[in-house]
C-alpha positions in Angstrom: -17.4 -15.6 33.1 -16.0 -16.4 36.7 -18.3 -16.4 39.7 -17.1 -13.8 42.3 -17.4 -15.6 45.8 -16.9 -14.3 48.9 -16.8 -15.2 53.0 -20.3 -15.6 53.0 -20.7 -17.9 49.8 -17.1 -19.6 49.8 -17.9 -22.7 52.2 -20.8 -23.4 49.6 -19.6 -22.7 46.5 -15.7 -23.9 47.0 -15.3 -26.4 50.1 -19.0 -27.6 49.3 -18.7 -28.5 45.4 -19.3 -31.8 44.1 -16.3 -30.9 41.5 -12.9 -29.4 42.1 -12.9 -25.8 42.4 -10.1 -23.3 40.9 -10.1 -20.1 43.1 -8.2 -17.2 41.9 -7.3 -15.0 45.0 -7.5 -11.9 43.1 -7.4 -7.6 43.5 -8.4 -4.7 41.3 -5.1 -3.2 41.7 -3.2 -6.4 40.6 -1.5 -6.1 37.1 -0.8 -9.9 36.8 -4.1 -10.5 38.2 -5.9 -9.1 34.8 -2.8 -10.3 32.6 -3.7 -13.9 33.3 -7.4 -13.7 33.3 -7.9 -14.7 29.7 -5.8 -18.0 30.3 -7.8 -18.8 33.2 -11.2 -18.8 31.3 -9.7 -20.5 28.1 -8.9 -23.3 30.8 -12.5 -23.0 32.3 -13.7 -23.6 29.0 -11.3 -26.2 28.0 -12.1 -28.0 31.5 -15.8 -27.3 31.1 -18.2 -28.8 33.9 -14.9 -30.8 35.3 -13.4 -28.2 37.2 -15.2 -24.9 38.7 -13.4 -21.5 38.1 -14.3 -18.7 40.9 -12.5 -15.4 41.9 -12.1 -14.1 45.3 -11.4 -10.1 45.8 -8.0 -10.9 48.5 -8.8 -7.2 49.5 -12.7 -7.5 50.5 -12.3 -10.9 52.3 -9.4 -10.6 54.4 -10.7 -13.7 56.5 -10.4 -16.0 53.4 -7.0 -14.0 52.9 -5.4 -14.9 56.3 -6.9 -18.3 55.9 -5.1 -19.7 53.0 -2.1 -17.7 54.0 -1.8 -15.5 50.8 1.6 -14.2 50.4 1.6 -12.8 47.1 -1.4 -12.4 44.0 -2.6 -13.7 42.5 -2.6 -17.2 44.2 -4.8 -20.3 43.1 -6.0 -22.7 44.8 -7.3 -25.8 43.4 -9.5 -27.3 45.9 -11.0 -30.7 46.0 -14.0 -32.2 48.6 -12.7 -28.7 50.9 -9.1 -30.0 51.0 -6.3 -28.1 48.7 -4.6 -30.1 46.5 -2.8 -27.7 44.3 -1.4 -24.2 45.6 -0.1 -21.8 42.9 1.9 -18.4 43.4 4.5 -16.5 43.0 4.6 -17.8 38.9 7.0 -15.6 36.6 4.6 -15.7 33.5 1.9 -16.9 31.3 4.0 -19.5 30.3 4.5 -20.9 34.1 1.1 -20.7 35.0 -0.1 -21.8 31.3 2.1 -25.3 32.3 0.2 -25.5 35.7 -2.8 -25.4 34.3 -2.4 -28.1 32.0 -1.0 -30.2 34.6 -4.3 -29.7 36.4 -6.3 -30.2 33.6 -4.9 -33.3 32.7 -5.0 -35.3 36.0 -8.6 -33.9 37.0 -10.2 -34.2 33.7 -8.7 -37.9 33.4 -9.9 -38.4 37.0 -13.0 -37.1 36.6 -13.6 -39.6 33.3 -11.9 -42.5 35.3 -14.5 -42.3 37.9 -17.3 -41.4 35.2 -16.3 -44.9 33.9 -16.3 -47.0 37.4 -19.5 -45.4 38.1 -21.1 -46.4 35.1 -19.6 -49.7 35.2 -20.9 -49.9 38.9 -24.6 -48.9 37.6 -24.4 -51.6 34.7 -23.1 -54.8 37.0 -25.7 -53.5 39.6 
């Protein structure tokens, strides 16, 4: 399941997190939108508690919209301590956007083990 955010919850739940956050600028009417939903939760559960996954109607927060300068959907946004680091839109397939996602994966699932390490280290020499 994806959390739906929206204006009122996004500063919390995205720009807030203590992990990085996918967000899927989404609409109802969007074809692609629903054609690469599956792949987005088999990376949520492939990432599990390493990277959020949340879904944002484009349509019902036009603020959020105009913020990030959506030019097409669906755009994601992976966004780490309220910075974006990783902008993707305007894919031309699963197969695009399946690459992406495991380019993601890899570096903030390795990051988020390298500093899993160094913190542990830190708490054992402390």
């Amino acid at each position: 399941m994806v959390l739906s955010v929206s204006e009122r919850t996004f500063t919390q739940e995205v720009l807030e997190s203590p992990i990085p956050v996918l967000v899927n600028f989404e609409a109802p009417w969007c074809g692609l939108c629903r054609i690469i939903h599956p792949l987005l939760l088999q990376f949520k559960s492939q990432c599990g508690d390493q990277i959020k996954l949340v879904g944002v109607n484009a349509d019902e927060n036009f603020k959020l919209s105009n913020t990030y300068r959506l030019k097409s959907l669906p755009t994601l946004l992976l966004v780490e301590n309220g910075i974006v680091r990783h902008r993707l839109e305007g894919f031309r397939g699963r197969d695009d956007l399946r690459m992406a996602l495991e380019e993601i994966k890899l570096t903030y699932t390795n990051h988020s083990k390298i500093y899993s390490q160094t913190a542990d280290l830190e708490c054992r020499t402390a």
